[in-house]
VOPAGU-2260 file (C-alpha; in pm, 1 decimal, decimal comma):
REM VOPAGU-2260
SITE   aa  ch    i         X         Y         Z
SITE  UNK   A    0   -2669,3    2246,5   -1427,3
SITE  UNK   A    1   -2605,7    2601,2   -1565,5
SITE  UNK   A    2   -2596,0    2725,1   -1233,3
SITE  UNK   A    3   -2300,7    2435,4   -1052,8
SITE  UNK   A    4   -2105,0    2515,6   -1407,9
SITE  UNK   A    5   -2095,2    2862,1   -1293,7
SITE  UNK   A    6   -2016,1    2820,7    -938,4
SITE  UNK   A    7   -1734,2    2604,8   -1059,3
SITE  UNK   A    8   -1582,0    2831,2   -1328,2
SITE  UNK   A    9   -1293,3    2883,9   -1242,7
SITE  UNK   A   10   -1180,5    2490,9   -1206,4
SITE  UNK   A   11   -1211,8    2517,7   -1576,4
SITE  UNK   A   12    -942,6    2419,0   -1791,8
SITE  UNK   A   13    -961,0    2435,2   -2139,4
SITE  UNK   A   14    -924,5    2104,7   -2361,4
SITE  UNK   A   15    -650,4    2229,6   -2569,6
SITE  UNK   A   16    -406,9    2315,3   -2219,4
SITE  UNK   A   17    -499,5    1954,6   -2120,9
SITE  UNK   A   18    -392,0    1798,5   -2512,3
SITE  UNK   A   19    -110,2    1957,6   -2500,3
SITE  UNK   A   20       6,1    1873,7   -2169,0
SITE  UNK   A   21     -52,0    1460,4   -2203,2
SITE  UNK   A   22      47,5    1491,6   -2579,3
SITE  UNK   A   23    -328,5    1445,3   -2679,3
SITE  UNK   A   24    -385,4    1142,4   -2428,5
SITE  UNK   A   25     -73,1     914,2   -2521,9
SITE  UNK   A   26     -43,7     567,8   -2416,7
SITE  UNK   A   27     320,5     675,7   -2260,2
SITE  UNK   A   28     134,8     963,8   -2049,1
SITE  UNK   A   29    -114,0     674,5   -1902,4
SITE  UNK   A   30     -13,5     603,3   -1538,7
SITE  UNK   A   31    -354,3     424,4   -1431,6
SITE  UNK   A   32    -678,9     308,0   -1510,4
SITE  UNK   A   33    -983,3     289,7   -1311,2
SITE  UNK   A   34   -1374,8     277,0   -1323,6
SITE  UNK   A   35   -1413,6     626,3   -1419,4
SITE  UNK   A   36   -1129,3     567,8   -1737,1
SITE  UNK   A   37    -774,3     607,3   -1792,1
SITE  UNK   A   38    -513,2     845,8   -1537,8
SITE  UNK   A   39    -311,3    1045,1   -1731,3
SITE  UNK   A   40       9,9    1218,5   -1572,8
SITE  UNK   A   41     108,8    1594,0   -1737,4
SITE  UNK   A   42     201,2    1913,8   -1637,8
SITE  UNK   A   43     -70,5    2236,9   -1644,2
SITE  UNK   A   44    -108,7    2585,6   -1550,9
SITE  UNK   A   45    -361,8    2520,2   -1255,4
SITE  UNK   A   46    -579,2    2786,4   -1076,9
SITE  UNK   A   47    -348,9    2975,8    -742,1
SITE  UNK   A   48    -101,2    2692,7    -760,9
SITE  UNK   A   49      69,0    2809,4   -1109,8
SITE  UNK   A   50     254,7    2528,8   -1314,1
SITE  UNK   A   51     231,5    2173,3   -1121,6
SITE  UNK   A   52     201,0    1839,6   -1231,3
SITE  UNK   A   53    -149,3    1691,5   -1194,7
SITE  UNK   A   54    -299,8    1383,6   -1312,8
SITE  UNK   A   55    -593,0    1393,8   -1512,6
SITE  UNK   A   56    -874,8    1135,3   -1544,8
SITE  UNK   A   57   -1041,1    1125,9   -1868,1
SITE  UNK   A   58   -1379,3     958,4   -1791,3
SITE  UNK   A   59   -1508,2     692,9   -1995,5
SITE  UNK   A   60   -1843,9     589,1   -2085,3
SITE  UNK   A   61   -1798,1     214,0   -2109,8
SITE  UNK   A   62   -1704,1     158,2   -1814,3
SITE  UNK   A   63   -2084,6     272,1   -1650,1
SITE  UNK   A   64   -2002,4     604,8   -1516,8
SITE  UNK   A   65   -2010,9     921,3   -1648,4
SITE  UNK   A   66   -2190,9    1273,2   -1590,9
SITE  UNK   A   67   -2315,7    1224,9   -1235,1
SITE  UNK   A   68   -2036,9    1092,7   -1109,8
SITE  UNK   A   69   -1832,3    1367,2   -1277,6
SITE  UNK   A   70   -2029,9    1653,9   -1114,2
SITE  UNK   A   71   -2044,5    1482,3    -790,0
SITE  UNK   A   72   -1687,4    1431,9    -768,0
SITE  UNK   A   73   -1589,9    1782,7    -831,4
SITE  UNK   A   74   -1900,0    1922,8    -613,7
SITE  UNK   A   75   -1799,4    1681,6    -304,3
SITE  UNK   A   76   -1398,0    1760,7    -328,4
SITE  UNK   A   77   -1467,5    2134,7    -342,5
SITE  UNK   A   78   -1708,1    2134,7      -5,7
SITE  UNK   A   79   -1482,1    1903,0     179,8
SITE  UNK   A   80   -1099,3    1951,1     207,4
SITE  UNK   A   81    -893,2    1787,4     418,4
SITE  UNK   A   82    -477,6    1678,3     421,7
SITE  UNK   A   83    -553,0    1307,9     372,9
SITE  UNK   A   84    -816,5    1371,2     106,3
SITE  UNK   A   85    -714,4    1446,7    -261,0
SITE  UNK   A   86    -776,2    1776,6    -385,1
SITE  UNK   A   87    -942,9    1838,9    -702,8
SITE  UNK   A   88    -749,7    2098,8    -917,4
SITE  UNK   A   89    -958,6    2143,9   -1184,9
SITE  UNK   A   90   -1188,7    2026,0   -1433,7
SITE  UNK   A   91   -1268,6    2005,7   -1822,9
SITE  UNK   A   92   -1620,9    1960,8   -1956,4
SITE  UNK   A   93   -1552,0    2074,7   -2327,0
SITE  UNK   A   94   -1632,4    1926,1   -2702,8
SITE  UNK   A   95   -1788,3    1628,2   -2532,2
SITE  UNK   A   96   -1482,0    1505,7   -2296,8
SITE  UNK   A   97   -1535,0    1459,4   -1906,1
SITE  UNK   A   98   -1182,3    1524,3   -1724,5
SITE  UNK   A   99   -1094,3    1562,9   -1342,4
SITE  UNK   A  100    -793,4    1705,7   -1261,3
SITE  UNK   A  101    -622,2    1630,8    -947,5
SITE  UNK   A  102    -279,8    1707,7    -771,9
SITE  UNK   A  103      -5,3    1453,7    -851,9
SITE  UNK   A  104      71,5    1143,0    -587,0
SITE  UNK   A  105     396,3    1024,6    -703,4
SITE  UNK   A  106     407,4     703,2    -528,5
SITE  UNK   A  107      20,8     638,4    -679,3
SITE  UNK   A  108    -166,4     413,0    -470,3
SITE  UNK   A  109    -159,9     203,4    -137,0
SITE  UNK   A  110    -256,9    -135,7    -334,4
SITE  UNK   A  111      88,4    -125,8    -542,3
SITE  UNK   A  112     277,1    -192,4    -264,1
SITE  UNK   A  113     116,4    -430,7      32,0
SITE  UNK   A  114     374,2    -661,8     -35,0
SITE  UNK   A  115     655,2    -400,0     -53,3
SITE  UNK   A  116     934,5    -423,7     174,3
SITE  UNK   A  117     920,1     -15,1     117,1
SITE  UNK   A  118     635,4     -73,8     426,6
SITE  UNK   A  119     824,6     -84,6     713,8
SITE  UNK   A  120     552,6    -104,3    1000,4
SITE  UNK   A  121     571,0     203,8    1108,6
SITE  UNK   A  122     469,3     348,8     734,0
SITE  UNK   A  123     219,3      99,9     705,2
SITE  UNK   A  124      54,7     262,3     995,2
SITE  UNK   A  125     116,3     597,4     959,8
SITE  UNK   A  126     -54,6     533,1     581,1
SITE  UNK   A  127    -376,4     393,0     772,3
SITE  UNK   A  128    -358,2     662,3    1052,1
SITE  UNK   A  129    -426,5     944,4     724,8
SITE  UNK   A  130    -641,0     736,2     552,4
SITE  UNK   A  131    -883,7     636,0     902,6
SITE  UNK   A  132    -836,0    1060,9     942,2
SITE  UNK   A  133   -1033,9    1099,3     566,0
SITE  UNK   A  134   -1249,3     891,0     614,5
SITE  UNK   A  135   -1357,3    1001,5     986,9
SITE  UNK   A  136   -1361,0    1350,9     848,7
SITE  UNK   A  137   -1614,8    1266,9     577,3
SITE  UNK   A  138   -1834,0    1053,2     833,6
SITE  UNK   A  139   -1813,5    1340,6    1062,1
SITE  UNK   A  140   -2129,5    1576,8    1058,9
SITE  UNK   A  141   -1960,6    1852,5    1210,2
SITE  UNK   A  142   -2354,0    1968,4    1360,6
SITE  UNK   A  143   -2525,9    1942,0    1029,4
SITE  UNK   A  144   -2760,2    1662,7     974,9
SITE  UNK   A  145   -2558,5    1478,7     698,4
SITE  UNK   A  146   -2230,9    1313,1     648,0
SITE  UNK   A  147   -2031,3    1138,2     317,0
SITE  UNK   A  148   -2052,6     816,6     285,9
SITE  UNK   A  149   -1779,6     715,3      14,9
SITE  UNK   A  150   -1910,3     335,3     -55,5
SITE  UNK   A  151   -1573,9     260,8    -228,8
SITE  UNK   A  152   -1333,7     264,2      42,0
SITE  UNK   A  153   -1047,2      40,6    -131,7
SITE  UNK   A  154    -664,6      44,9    -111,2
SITE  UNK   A  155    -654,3     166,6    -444,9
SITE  UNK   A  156    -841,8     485,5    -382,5
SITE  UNK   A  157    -586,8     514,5    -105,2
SITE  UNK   A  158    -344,2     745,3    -295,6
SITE  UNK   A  159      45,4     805,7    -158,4
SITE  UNK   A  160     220,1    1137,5    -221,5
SITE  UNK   A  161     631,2    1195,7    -225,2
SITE  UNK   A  162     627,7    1137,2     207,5
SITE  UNK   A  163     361,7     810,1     202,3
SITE  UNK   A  164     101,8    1111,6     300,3
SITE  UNK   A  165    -210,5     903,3     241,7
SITE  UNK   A  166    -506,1    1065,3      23,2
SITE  UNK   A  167    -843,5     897,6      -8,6
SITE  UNK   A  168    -948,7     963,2    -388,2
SITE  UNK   A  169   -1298,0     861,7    -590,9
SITE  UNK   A  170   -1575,7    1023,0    -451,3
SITE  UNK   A  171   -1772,9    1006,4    -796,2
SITE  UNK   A  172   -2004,1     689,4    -591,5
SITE  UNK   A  173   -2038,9     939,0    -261,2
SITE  UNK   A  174   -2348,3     968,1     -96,6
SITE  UNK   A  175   -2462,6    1228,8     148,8
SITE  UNK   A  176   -2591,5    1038,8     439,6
SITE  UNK   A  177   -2851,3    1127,0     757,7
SITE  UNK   A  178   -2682,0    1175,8    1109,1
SITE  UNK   A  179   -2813,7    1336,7    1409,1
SITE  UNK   A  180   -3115,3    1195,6    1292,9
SITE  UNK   A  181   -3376,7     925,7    1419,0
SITE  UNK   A  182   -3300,4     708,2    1116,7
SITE  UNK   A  183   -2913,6     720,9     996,8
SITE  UNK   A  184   -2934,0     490,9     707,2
SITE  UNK   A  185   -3004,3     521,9     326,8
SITE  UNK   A  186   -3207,3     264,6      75,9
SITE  UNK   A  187   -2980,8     272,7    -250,3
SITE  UNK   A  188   -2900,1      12,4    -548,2
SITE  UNK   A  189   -2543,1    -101,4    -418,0
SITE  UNK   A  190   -2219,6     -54,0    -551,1
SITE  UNK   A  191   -1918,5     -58,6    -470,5
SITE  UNK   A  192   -1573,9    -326,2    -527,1
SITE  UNK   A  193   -1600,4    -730,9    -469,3
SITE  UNK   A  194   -1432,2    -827,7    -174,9
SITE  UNK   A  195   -1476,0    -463,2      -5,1
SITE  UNK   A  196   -1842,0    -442,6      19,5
SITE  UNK   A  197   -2023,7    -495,5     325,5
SITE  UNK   A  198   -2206,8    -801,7     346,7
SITE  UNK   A  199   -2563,2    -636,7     486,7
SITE  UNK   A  200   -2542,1    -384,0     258,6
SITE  UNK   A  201   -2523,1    -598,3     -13,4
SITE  UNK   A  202   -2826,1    -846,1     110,3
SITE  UNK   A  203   -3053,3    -491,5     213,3
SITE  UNK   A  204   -2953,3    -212,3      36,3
SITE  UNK   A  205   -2918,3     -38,9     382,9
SITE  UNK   A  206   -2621,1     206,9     353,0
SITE  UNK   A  207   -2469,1     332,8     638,8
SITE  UNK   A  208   -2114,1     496,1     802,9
SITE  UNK   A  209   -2080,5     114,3     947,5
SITE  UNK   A  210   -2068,2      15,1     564,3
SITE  UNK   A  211   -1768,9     216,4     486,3
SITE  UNK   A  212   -1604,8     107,9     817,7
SITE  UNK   A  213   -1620,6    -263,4     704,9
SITE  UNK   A  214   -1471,5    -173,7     375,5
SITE  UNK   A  215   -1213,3       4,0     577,7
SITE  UNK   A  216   -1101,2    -344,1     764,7
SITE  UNK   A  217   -1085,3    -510,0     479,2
SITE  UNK   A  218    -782,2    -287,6     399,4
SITE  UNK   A  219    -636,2    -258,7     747,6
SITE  UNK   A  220    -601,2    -652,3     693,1
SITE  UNK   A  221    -450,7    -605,9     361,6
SITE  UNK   A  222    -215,0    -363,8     485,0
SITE  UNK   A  223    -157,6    -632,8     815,8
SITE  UNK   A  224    -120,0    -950,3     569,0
SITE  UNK   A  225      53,1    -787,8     254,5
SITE  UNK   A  226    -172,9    -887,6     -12,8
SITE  UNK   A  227    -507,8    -775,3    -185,2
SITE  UNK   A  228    -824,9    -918,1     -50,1
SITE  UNK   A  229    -891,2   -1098,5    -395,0
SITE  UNK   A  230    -666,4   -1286,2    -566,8
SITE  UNK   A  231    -759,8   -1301,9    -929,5
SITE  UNK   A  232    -489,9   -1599,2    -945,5
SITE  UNK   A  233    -639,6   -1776,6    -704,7
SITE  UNK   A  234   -1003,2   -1856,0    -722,5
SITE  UNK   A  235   -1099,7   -2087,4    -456,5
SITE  UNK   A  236   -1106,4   -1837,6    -201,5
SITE  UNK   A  237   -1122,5   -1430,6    -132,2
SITE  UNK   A  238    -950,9   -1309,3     127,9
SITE  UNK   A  239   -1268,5   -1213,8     366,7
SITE  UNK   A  240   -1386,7   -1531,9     328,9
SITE  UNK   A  241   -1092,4   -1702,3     465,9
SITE  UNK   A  242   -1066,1   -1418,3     761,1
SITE  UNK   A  243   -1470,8   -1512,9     805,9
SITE  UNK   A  244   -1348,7   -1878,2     844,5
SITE  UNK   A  245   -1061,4   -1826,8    1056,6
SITE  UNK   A  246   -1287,8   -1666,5    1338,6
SITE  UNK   A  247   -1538,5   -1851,6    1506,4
SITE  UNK   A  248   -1741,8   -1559,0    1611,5
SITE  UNK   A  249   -1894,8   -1382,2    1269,4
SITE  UNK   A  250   -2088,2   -1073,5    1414,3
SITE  UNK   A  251   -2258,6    -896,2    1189,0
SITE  UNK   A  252   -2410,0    -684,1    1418,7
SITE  UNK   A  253   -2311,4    -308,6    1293,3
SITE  UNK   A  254   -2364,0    -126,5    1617,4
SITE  UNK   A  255   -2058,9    -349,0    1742,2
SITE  UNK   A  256   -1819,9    -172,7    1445,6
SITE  UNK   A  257   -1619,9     132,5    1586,2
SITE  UNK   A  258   -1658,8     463,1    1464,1
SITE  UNK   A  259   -1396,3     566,6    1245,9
SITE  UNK   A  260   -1274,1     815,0    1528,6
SITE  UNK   A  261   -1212,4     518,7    1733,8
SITE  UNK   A  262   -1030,7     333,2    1495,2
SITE  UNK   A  263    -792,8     643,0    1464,8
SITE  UNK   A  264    -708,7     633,2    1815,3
SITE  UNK   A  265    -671,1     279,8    1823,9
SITE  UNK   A  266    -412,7     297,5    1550,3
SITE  UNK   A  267    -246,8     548,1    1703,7
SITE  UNK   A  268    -194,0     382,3    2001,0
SITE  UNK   A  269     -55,9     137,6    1791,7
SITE  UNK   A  270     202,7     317,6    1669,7
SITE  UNK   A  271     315,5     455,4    1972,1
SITE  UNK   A  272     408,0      98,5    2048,9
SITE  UNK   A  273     626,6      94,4    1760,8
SITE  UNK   A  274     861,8     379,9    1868,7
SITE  UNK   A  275    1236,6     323,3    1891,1
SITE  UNK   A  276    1400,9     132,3    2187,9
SITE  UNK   A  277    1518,4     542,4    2386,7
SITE  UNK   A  278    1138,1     641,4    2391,6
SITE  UNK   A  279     989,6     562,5    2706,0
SITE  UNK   A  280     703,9     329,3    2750,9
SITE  UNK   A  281     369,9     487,1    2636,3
SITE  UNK   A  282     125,8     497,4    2930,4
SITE  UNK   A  283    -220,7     302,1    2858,3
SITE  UNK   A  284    -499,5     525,9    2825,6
SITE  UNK   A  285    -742,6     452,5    3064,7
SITE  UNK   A  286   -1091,7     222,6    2979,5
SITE  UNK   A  287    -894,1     211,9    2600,4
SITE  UNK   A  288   -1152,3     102,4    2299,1
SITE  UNK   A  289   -1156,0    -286,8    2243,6
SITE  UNK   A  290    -991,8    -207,7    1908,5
SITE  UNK   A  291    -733,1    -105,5    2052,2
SITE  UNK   A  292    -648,4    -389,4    2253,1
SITE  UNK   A  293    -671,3    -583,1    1949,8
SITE  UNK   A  294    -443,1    -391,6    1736,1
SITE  UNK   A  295    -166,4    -384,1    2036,5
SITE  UNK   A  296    -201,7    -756,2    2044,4
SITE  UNK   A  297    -158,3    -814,4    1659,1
SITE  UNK   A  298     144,6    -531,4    1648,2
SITE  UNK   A  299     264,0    -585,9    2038,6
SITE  UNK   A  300     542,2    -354,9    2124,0
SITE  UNK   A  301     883,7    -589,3    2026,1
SITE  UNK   A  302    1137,4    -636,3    2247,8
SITE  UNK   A  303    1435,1    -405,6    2207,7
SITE  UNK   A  304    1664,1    -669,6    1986,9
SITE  UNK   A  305    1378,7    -704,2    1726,2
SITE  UNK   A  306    1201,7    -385,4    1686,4
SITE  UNK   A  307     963,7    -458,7    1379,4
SITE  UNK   A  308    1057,2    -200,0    1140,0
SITE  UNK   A  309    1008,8    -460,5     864,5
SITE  UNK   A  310     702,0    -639,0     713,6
SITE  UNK   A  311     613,1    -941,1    1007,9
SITE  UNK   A  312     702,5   -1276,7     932,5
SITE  UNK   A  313     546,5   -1555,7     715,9
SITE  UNK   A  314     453,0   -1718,1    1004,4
SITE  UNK   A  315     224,8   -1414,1    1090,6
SITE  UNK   A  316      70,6   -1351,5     787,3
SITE  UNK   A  317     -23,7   -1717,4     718,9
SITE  UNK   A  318    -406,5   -1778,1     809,2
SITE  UNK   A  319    -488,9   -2059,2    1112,6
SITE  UNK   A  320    -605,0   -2359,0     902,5
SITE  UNK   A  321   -1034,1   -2406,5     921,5
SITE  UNK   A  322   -1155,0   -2695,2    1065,3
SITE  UNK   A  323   -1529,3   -2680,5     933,6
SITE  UNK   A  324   -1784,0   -2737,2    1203,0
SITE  UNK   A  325   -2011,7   -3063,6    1168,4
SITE  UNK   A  326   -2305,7   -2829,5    1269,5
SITE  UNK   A  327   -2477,7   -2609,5    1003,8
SITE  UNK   A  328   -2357,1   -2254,9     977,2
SITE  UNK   A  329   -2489,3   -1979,8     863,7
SITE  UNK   A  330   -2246,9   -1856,3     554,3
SITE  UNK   A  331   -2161,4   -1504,1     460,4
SITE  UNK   A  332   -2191,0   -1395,1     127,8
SITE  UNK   A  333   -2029,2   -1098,5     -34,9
């Protein structure tokens, strides 16, 4: 441990700068809470950026994490940087307190706003586009014979800066997974967020990129539908279990997911069938991904007297009803 503190030096900030700078943790400085503890918002003195404002996350113990979660989050966010993952500007590990620093993202995170007109279409995909770009950049192995597999993919770890720049944020549940390799999965005790996990890694323990890509849908159809996945006001029903029931076909085969590379291109694509009525028509890419068909048949380019610049209409977003089938069906559990 003596040795990463080292390496790491000079993320330190001292516990004093950060008192000072949330006016010792006030309720007033709170802008978030998560499962590592409270976000605090301040301004600090940060190593080669000078003066910013940052928010700081002050780890609590009650809420089950605390030092390896802290160490892997700053040891993962200094080896991988990327635009649409946050950066880490420091840390504090003094007198017994566990704070990550990060830069500021003033318009916080993606959940806060699914059902915000503020989402025209074209944001709402240019939001995913960043976030699919993380997330294929931490699934990428770049040669080596591991990637990152994040296991808490969620809207709100989807963070927004001042230009709806997305950022994914919470590594502290990372894992470094096998690629290139015969075998490409992990065995580990799952965690993760109700409603986002992926069904056969919940049933096997069996972690793999394919697990993060399902959590990944889950938002994409938040982001489509304009509301969470789980509705804490509504019980009956979470939101994958109604998508589950509106298909007839529930694969669960995870060679048939996309890599997140594909899903990039596909939303793309997607918004290039959103442009204005003076761009010309975007030529089809030859043998396209299935994804992609599917996206450009969900967002279809609109005809020139209703370009969909706007949230789509209730009629849209509204589920087909389930008819339940007399035969017995297999069910799919979260």
């Amino acid at each position: 441990m003596l040795s990463i503190t080292k390496k790491f030096e000079h993320l330190k900030i001292p516990l004093e700068a950060i008192i000072s700078s949330t006016n010792n943790f006030a309720e007033s400085n709170c802008i978030g809470r998560g499962g590592f503890g409270k976000v605090y918002k301040g301004e600090l003195h940060v190593h080669l950026k000078g003066q910013t404002t940052v928010a700081l996350k002050r780890l609590d113990r009650t809420f089950g994490q605390g030092d390896p979660e802290f160490w892997k989050e700053i040891v993962m966010l200094s080896l991988y940087k990327h635009d649409n993952i946050v950066s880490l500007l420091g840390f504090c590990d003094d007198s017994g307190e566990k704070i990550l620093i990060y830069e500021y993202a003033s318009n916080k995170s993606l959940d806060l706003y699914l059902k915000s007109d503020d989402l025209t279409w074209v944001r709402r995909l240019k939001i995913c586009i960043g976030a699919a770009r993380g997330l294929a950049y931490l699934h990428n192995p770049a040669g080596t014979q591991q990637r990152v597999l994040h296991r808490d993919i969620k809207s709100s770890n989807i963070l927004l800066d001042e230009n709806w720049n997305a950022r994914i944020a919470d590594l502290g549940l990372s894992k470094f997974g096998p690629a290139n390799q015969q075998y490409t999965f992990l065995v580990s005790n799952t965690v993760g967020t109700f409603g986002y996990c992926d069904p056969i890694y919940v049933e096997t323990g069996l972690l793999t990129k394919e697990s993060d890509v399902y959590s990944f849908g889950v938002v994409l159809f938040e982001v489509l539908c304009g509301r969470l996945c789980i509705s804490y006001h509504n019980k009956a029903q979470s939101f994958t279990e109604i998508v589950r029931k509106s298909y007839k076909q529930n694969k669960r085969d995870r060679e048939q997911r996309p890599l997140m590379n594909e899903i990039v291109t596909a939303l793309e694509m997607a918004l290039i069938y959103q442009a204005p009525p003076t761009s010309p028509t975007p030529t089809p890419t030859p043998n396209p991904h299935p994804l992609s068909k599917l996206i450009t048949t969900v967002l279809p380019p609109p005809p020139e007297s209703k370009r969909m610049f706007s949230p789509p209409p209730p009629s849209l977003l509204k589920p087909p009803p389930y008819v339940p089938k007399k035969n017995n069906q297999k069910k799919w559990r979260i």
